[in-house]
ChimeraX commands (.cxc) that place a marker at each C-alpha (Angstrom):
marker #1 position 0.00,0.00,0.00 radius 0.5
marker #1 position 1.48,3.51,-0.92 radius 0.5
marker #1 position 1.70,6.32,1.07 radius 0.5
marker #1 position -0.89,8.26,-0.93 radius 0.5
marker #1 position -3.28,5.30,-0.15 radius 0.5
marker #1 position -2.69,4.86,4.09 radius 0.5
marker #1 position -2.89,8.66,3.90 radius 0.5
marker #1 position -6.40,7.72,2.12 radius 0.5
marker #1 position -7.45,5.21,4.26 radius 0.5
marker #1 position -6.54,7.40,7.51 radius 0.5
marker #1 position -8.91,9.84,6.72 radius 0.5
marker #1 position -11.49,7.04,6.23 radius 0.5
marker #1 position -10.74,6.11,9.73 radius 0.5
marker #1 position -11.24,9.79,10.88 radius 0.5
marker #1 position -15.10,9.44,10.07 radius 0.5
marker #1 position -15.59,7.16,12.94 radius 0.5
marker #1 position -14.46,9.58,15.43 radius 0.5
marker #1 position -15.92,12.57,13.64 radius 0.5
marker #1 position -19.09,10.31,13.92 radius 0.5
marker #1 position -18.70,9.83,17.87 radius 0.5
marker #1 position -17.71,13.11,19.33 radius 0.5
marker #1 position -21.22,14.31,17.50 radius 0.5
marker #1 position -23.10,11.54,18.78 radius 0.5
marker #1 position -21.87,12.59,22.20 radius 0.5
marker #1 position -22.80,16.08,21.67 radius 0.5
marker #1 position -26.28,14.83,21.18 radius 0.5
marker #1 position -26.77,12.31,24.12 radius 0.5
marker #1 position -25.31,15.45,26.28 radius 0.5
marker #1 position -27.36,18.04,24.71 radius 0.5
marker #1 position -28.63,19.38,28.09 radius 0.5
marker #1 position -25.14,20.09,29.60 radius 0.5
marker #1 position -24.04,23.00,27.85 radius 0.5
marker #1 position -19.98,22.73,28.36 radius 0.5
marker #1 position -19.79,18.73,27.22 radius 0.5
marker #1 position -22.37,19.46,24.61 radius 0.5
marker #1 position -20.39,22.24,23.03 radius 0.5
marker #1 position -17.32,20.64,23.33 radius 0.5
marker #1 position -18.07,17.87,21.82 radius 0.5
marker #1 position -19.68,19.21,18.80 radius 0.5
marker #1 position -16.60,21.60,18.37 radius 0.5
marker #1 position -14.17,18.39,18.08 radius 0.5
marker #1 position -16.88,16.84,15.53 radius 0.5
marker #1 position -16.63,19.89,13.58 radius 0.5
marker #1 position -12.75,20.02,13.67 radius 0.5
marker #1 position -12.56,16.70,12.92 radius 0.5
marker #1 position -14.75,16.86,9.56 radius 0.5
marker #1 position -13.22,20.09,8.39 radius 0.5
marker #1 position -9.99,18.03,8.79 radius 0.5
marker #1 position -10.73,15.50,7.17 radius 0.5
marker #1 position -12.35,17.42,4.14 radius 0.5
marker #1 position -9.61,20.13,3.96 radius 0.5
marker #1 position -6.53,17.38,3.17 radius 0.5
marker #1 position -8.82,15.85,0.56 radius 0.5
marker #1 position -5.79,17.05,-1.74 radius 0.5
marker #1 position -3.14,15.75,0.40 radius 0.5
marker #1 position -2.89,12.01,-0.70 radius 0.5
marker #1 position -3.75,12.90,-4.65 radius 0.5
marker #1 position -0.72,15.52,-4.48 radius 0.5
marker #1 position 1.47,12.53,-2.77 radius 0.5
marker #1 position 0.26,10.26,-4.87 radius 0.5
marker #1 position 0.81,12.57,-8.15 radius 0.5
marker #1 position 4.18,13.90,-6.89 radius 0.5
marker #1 position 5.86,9.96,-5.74 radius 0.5
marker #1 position 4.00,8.67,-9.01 radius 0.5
marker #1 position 2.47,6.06,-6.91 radius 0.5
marker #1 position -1.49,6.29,-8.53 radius 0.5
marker #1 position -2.71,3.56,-7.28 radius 0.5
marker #1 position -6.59,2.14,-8.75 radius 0.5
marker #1 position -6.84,1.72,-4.84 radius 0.5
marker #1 position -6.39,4.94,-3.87 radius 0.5
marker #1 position -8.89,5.85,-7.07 radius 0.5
marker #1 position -11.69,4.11,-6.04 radius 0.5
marker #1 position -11.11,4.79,-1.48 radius 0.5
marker #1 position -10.37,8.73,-2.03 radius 0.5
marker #1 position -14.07,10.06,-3.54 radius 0.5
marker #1 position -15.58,7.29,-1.14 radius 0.5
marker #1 position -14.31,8.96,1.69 radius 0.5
marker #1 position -15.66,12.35,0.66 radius 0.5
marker #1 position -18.69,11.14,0.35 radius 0.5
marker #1 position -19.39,8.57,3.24 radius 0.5
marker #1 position -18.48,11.35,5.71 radius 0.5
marker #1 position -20.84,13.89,3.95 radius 0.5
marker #1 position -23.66,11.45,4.12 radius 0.5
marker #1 position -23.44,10.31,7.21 radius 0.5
marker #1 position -22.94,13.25,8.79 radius 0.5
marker #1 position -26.38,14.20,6.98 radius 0.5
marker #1 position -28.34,11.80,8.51 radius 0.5
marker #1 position -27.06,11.90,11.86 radius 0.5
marker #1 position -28.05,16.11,11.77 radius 0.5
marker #1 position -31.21,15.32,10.07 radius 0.5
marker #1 position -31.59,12.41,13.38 radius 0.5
marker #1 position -30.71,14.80,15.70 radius 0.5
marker #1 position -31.30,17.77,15.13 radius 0.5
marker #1 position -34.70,20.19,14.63 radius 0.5
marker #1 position -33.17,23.61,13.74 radius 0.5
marker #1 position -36.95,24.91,12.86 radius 0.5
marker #1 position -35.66,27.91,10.44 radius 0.5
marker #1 position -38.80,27.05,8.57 radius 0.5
marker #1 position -41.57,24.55,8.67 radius 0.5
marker #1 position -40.16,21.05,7.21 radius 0.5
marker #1 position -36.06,22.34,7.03 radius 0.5
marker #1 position -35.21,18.89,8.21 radius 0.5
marker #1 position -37.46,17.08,6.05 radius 0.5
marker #1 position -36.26,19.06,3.15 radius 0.5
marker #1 position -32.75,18.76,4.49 radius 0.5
marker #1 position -33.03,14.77,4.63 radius 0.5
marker #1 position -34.52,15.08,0.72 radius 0.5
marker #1 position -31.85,16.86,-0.29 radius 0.5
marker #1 position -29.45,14.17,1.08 radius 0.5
marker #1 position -30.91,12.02,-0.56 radius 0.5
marker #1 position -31.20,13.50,-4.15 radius 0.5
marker #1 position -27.20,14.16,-3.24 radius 0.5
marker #1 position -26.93,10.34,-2.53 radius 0.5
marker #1 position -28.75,9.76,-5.86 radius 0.5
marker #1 position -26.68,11.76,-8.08 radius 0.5
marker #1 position -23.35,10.68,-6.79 radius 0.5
marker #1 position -24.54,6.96,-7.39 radius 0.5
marker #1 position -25.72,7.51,-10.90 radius 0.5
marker #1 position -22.41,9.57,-11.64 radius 0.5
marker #1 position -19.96,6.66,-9.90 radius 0.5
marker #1 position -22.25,4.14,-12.36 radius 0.5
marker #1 position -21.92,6.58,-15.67 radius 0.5
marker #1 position -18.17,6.64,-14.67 radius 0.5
marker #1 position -17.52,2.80,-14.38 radius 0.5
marker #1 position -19.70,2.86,-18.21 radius 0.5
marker #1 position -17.28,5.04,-19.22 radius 0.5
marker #1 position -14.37,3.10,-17.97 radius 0.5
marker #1 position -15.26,0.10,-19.96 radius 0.5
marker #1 position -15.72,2.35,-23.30 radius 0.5
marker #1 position -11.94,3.41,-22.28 radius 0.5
marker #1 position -12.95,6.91,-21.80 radius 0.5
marker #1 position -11.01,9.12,-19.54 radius 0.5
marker #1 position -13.74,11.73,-18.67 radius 0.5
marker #1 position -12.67,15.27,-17.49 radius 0.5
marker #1 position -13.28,16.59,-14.42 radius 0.5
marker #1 position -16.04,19.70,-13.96 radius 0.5
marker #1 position -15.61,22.86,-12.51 radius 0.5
marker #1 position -19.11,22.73,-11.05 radius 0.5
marker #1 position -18.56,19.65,-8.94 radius 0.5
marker #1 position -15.73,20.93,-7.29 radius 0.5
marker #1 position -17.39,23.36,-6.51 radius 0.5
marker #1 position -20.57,22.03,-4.90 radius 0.5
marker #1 position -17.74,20.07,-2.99 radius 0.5
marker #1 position -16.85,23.03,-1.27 radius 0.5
marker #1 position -20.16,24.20,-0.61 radius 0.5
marker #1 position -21.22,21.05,0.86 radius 0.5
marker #1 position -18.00,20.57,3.34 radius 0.5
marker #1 position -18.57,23.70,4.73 radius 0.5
marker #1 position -22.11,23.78,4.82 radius 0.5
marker #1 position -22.26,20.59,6.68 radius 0.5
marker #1 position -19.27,22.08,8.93 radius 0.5
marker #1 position -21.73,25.10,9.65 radius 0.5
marker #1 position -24.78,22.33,10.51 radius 0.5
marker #1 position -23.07,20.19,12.74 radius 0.5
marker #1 position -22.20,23.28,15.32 radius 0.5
marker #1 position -25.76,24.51,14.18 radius 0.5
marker #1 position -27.55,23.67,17.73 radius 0.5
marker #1 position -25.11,26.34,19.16 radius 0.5
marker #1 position -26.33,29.82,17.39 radius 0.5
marker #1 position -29.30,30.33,15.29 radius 0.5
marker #1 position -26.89,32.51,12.87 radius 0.5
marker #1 position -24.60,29.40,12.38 radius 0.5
marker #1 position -27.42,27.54,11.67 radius 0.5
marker #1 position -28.89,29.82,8.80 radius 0.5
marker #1 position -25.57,30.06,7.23 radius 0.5
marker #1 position -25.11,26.41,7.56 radius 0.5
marker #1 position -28.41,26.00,5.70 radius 0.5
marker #1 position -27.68,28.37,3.11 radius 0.5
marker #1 position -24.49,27.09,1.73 radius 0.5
marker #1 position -25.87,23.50,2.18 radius 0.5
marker #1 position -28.94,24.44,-0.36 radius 0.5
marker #1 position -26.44,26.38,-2.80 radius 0.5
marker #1 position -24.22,22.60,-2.84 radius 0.5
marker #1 position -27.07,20.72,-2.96 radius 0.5
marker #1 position -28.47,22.27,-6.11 radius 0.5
marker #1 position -25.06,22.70,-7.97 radius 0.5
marker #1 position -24.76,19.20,-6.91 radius 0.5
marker #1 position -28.00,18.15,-9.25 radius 0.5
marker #1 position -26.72,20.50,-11.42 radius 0.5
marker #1 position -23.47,19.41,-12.03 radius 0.5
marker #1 position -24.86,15.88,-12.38 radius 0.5
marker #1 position -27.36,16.67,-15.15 radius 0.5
marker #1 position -23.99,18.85,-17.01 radius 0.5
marker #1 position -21.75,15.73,-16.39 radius 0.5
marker #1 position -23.71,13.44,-18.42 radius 0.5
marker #1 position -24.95,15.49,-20.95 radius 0.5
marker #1 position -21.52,16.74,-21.61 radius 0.5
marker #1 position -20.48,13.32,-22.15 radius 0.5
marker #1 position -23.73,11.78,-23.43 radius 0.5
marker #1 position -21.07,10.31,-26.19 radius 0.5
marker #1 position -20.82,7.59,-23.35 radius 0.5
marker #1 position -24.00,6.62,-23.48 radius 0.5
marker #1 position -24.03,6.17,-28.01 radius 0.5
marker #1 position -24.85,2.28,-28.87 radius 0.5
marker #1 position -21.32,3.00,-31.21 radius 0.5
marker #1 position -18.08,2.06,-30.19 radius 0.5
marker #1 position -16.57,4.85,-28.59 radius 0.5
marker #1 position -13.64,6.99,-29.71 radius 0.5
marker #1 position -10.73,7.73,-27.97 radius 0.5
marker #1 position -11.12,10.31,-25.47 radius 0.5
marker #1 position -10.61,14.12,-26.36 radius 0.5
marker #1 position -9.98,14.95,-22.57 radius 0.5
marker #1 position -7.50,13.35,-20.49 radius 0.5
marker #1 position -7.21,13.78,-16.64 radius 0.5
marker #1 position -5.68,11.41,-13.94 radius 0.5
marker #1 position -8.44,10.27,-12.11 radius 0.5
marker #1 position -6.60,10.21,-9.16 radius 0.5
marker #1 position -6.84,10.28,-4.95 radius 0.5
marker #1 position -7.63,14.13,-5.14 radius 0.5
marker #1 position -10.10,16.75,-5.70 radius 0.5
marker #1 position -8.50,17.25,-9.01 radius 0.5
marker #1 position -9.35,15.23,-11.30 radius 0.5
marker #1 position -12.06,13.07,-9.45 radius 0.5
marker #1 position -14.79,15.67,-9.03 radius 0.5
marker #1 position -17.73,15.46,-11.60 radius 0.5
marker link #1:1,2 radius 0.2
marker link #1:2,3 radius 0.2
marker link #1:3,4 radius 0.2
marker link #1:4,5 radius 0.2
marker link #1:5,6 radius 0.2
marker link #1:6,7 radius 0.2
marker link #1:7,8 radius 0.2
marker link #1:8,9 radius 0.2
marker link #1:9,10 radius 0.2
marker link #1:10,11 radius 0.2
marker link #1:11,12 radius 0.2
marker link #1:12,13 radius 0.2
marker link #1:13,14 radius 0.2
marker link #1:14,15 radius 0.2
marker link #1:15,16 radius 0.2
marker link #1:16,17 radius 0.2
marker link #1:17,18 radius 0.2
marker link #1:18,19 radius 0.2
marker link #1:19,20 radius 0.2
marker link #1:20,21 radius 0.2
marker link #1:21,22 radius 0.2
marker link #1:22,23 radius 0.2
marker link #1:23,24 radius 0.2
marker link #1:24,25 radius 0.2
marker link #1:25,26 radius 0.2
marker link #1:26,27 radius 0.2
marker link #1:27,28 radius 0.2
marker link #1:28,29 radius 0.2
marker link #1:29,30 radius 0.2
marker link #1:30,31 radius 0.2
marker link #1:31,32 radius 0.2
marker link #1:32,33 radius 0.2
marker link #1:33,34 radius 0.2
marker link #1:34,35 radius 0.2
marker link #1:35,36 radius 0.2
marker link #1:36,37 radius 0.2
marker link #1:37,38 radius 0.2
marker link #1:38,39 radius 0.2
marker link #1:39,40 radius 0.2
marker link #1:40,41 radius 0.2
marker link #1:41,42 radius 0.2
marker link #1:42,43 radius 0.2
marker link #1:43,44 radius 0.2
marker link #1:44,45 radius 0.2
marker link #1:45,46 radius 0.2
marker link #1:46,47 radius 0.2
marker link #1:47,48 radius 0.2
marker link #1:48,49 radius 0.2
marker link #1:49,50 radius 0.2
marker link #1:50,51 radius 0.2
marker link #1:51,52 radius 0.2
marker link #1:52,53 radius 0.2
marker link #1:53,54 radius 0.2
marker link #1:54,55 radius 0.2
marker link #1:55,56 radius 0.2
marker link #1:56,57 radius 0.2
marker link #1:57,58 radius 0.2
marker link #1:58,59 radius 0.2
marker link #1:59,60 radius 0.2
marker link #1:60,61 radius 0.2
marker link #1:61,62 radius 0.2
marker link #1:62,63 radius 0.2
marker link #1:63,64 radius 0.2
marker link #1:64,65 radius 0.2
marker link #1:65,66 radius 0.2
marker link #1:66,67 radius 0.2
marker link #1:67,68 radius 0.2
marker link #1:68,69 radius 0.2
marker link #1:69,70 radius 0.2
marker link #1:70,71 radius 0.2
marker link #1:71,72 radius 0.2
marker link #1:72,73 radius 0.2
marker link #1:73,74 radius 0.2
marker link #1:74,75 radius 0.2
marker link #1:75,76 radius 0.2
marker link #1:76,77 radius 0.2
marker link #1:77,78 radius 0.2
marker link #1:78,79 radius 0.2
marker link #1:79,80 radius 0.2
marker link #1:80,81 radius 0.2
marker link #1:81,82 radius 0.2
marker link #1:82,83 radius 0.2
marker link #1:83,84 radius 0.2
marker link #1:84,85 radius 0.2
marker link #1:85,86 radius 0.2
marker link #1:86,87 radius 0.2
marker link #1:87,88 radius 0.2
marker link #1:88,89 radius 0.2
marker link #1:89,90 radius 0.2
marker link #1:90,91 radius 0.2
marker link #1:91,92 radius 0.2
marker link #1:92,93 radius 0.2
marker link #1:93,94 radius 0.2
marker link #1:94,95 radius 0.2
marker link #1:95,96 radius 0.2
marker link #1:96,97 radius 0.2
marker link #1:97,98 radius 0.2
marker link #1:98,99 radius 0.2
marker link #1:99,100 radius 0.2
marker link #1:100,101 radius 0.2
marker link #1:101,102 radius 0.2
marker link #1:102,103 radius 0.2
marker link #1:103,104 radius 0.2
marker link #1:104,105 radius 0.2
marker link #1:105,106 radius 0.2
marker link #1:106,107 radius 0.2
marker link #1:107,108 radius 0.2
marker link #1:108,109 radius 0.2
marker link #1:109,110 radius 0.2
marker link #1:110,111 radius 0.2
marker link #1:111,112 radius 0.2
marker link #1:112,113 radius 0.2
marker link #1:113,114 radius 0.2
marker link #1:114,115 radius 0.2
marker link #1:115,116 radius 0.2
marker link #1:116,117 radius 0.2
marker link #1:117,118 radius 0.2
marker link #1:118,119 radius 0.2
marker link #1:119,120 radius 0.2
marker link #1:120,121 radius 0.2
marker link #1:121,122 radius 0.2
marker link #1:122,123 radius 0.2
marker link #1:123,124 radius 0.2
marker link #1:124,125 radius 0.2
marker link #1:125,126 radius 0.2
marker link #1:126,127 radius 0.2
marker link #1:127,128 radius 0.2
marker link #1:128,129 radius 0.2
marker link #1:129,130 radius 0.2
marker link #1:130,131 radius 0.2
marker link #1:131,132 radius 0.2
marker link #1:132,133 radius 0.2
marker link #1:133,134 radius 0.2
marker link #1:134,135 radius 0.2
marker link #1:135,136 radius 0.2
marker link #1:136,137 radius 0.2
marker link #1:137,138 radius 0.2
marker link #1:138,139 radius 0.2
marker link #1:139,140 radius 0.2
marker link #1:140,141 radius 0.2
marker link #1:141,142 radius 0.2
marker link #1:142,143 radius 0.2
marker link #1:143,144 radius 0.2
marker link #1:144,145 radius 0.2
marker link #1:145,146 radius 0.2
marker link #1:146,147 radius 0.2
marker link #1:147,148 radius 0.2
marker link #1:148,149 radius 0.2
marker link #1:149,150 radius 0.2
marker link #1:150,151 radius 0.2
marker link #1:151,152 radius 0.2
marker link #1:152,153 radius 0.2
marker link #1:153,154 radius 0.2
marker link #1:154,155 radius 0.2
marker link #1:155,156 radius 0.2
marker link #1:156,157 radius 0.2
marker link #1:157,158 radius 0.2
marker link #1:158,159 radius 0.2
marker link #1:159,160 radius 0.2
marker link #1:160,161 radius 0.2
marker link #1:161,162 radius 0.2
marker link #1:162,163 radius 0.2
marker link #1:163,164 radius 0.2
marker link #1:164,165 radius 0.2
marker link #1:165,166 radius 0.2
marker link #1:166,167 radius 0.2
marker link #1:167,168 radius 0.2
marker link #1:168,169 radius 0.2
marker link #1:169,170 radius 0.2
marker link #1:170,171 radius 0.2
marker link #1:171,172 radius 0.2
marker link #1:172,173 radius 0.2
marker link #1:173,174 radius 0.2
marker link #1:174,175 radius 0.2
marker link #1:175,176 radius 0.2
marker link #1:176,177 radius 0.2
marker link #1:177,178 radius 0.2
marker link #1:178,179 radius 0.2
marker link #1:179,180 radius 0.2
marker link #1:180,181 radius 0.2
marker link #1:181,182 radius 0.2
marker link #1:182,183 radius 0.2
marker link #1:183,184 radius 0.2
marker link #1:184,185 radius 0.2
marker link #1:185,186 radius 0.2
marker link #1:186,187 radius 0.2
marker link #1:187,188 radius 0.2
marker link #1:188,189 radius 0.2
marker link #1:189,190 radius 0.2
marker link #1:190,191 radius 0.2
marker link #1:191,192 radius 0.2
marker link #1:192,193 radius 0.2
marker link #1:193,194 radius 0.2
marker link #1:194,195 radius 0.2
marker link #1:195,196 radius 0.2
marker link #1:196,197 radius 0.2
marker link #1:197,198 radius 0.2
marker link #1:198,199 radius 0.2
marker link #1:199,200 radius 0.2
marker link #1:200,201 radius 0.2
marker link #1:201,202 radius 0.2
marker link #1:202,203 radius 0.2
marker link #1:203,204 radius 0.2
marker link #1:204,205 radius 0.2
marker link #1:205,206 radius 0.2
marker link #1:206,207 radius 0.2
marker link #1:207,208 radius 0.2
marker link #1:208,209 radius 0.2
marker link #1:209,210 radius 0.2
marker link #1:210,211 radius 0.2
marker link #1:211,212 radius 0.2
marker link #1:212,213 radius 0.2
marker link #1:213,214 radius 0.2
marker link #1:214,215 radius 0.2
view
């Protein structure tokens, strides 16, 4: 296993505790000093773990160690974290901005859940075509939005203001996030053509970082 790959798999690891310490905060909701503390390390611990996203894909890149490994663990990371963490806040939580946030929140998780599965599936179609398929700007970006939107919700018990700008970010990810689905596959809809496919126009290294493996 290369270093790019352990450094991978270590922030895989990190979601368990980032998982706890929230949990925690929950079950001691009604003591104020445990429950902000704990929620504070949860936080930490997620915007840790979604700020060295780059880390193991610039390793990797630099040592020339791209491993199919590291490929497939890296987005999975990203995305386990961001889910769960969803669900847990959605379990938790009842912000009450506006009637039926958490419902809404909770659908919104789960259109993200739906879009990332039908991109990972277009991907692998692609793969077996032997297309290489670029990388767009758009789904980095909704990345962004989501990590620190999520980041915002998980302290959002603690101040109403953290809480709306938690929610706000969240809803601007989530919709790039159907967004940059939808622009994805129809700006590769050659995948999808009964004809054998040509040789890809755009090459990228699909590789353990936010560069390349974004859609």
């Amino acid at each position: 296993m290369t270093l790019a790959t352990k450094i991978t798999v270590a922030r895989i690891v990190l979601i368990v505790p980032t998982v706890v310490f929230y949990i925690l905060g929950m079950l001691f909701k009604t003591t104020e000093a445990l429950y902000l503390s704990f929620l504070i390390v949860s936080c930490v611990l997620f915007s840790l773990l979604c700020s060295t996203d780059f880390v193991d894909g610039h390793i990797a890149r630099k040592t020339n160690t791209v491993s199919e490994l590291g490929k497939f663990l890296d987005p999975l990371a990203d995305k386990i974290v961001i889910v769960v963490m969803l669900f847990l806040i959605v379990y938790f939580d009842d912000f009450e901005l506006f009637p039926y946030d958490m419902l809404v929140i909770a659908l919104l998780g789960g259109l993200i859940l739906t879009r990332e599965l039908t991109v990972s599936v277009f991907r692998a179609v692609a793969a077996s075509k032997g297309l290489v398929l670029a990388a767009d700007i758009y789904g980095k970006i909704k990345t962004v939005c989501l990590d620190v939107g999520v980041a915002f919700l998980i302290l959002g018990g603690l101040h109403i203001v953290i809480t709306y700008i938690g929610e706000i970010v969240f809803f601007i990810g989530a919709i790039l996030t159907v967004y940059s689905g939808f622009n994805y596959i129809l700006k590769n809809k050659r995948v999808l053509a009964d004809a054998p496919a040509e040789a890809a126009k755009t090459t990228t290294d699909a590789s353990e970082d936010g560069g390349g493996k974004e859609e």
